[in-house]
C-alpha positions as CSV (number, residue, x, y, z in Angstrom):
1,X,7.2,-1.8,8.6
2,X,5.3,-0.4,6.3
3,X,1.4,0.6,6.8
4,X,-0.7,-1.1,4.1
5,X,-4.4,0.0,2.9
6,X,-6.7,-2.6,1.4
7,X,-9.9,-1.8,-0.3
8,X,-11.5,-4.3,-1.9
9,X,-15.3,-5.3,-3.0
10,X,-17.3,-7.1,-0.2
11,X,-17.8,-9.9,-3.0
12,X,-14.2,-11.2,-1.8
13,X,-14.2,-14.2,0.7
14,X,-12.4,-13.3,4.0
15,X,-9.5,-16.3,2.7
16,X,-9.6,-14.0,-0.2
17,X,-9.0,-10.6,1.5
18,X,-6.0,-12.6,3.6
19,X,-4.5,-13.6,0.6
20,X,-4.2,-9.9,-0.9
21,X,-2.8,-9.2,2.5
22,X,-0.1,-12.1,2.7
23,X,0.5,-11.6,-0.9
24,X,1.7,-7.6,-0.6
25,X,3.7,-8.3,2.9
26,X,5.6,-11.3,1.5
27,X,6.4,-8.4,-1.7
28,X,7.2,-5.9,1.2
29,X,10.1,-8.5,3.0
30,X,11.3,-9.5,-0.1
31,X,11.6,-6.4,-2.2
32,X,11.4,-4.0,0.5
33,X,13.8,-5.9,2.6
34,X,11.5,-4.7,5.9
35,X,10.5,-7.1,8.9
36,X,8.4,-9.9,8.7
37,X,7.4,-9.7,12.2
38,X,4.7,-6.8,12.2
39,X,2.3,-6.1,9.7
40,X,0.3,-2.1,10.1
41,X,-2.9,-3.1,8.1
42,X,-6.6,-2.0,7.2
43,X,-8.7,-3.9,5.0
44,X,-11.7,-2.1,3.9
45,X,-14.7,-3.7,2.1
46,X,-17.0,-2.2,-0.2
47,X,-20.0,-3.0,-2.3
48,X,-18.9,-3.3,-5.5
49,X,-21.2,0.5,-6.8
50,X,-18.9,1.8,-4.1
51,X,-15.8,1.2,-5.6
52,X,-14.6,3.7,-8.7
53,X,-13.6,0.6,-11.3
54,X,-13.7,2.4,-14.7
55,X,-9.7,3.0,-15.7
56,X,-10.4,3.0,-19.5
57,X,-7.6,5.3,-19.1
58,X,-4.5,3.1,-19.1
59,X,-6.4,0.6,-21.1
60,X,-7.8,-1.8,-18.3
61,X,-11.5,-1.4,-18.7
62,X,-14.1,-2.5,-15.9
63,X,-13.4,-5.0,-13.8
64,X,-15.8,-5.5,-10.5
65,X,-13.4,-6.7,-8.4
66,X,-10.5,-5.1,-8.5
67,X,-8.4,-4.5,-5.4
68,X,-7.3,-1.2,-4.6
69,X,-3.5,-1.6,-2.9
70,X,-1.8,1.6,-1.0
71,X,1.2,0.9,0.8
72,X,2.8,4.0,3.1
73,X,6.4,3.4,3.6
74,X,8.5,5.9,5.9
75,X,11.9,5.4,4.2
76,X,12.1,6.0,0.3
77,X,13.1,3.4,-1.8
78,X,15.4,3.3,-5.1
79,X,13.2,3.3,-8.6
80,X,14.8,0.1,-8.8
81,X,13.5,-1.3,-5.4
82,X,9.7,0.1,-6.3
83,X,9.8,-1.5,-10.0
84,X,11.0,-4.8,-8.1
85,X,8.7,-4.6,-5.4
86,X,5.8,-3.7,-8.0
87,X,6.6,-6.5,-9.8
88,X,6.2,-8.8,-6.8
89,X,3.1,-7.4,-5.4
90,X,1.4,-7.9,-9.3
91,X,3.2,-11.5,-9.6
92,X,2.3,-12.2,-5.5
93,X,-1.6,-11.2,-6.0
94,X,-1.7,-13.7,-9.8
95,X,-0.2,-16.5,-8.0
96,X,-1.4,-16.2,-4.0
97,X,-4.3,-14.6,-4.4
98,X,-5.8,-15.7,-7.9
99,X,-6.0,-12.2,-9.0
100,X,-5.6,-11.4,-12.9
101,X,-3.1,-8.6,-14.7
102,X,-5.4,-5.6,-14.7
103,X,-7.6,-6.6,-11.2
104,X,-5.3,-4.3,-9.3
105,X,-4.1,-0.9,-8.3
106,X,-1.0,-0.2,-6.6
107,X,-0.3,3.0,-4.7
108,X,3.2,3.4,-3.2
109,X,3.5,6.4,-0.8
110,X,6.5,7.9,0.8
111,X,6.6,9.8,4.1
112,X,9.2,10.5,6.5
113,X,9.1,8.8,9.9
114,X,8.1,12.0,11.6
115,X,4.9,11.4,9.8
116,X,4.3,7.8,12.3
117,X,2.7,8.0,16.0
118,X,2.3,4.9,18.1
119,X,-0.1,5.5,20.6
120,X,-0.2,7.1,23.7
121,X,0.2,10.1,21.8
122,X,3.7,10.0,21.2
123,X,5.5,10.7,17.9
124,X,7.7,8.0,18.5
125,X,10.3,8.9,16.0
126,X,11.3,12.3,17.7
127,X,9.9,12.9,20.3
128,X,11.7,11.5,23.7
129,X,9.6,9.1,26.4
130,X,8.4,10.6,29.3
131,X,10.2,8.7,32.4
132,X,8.7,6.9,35.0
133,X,5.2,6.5,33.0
C-alpha cells in the first residue's frame, strides 16, 4: 500500500480532511489496483500563511485552500496507470470531497521497497527476521 501525505489548511473540517483521504485511497484501489485493507497516512494541517498557494505558474492563481496530495508508491506504475490514477484522485476530490479543478496538487513518488521499514527496526523487504524474537 502506498504511503500518502496530506497537507492541507487548518480551515478544513476534520469530515473534510477524511474525505481527501477516502477520496485518494478509493483512486489508489482502483487505479493503482493496491489493497484496500491498509491505508499508511499523515494528514498535516496548516494555517493557511503557512501554506505556499501562489502557482501563477501553470495558470491556477491563489486559491487558500488548496490541498497539497503526495502519494509514495514502492512499485512504479505505467504512464498510463499514473494518468488514470491522476484522473481519479482530481475526479475523487470534485465529487467526494467538494474540492474544485485547480484546489489541488498531486505529487506521485516512486521508490523501491528497499526504501520501506516497519518497525522494530527492520527493513522488512530484505532484510530476514531474527528467530525466536
Amino acid at each position: 500500500m502506498p504511503f500518502v501525505q496530506i497537507s492541507a489548511s487548518a480551515s478544513h473540517s476534520d469530515e473534510a480532511l477524511t474525505a481527501f483521504s477516502d477520496a485518494v485511497f478509493a483512486a489508489i484501489v482502483d487505479e493503482l489496483d493496491r489493497p484496500g485493507h491498509a491505508r499508511y497516512l499523515e494528514i498535516d494541517t496548516f494555517e493557511p500563511a503557512e501554506l505556499a498557494r501562489h502557482c501563477r505558474f501553470i495558470g491556477l492563481g491563489q486559491v487558500p485552500g488548496r490541498v497539497f496530495v503526495h502519494v509514495h508508491l514502492n512499485n512504479p506504475c505505467s504512464v498510463p496507470q499514473r494518468r488514470r490514477f491522476s484522473a481519479a484522485v482530481g475526479k475523487n476530490l470534485r465529487t467526494m470531497a467538494g474540492l474544485r479543478e485547480g484546489d489541488y496538487l498531486l505529487l506521485v513518488a516512486e521508490n523501491g521497497v528497499r526504501s520501506w521499514t516497519f518497525g522494530d527496526g527492520m527493513a522488512h523487504h530484505f532484510a530476514p527476521r531474527p528467530t525466536g524474537a
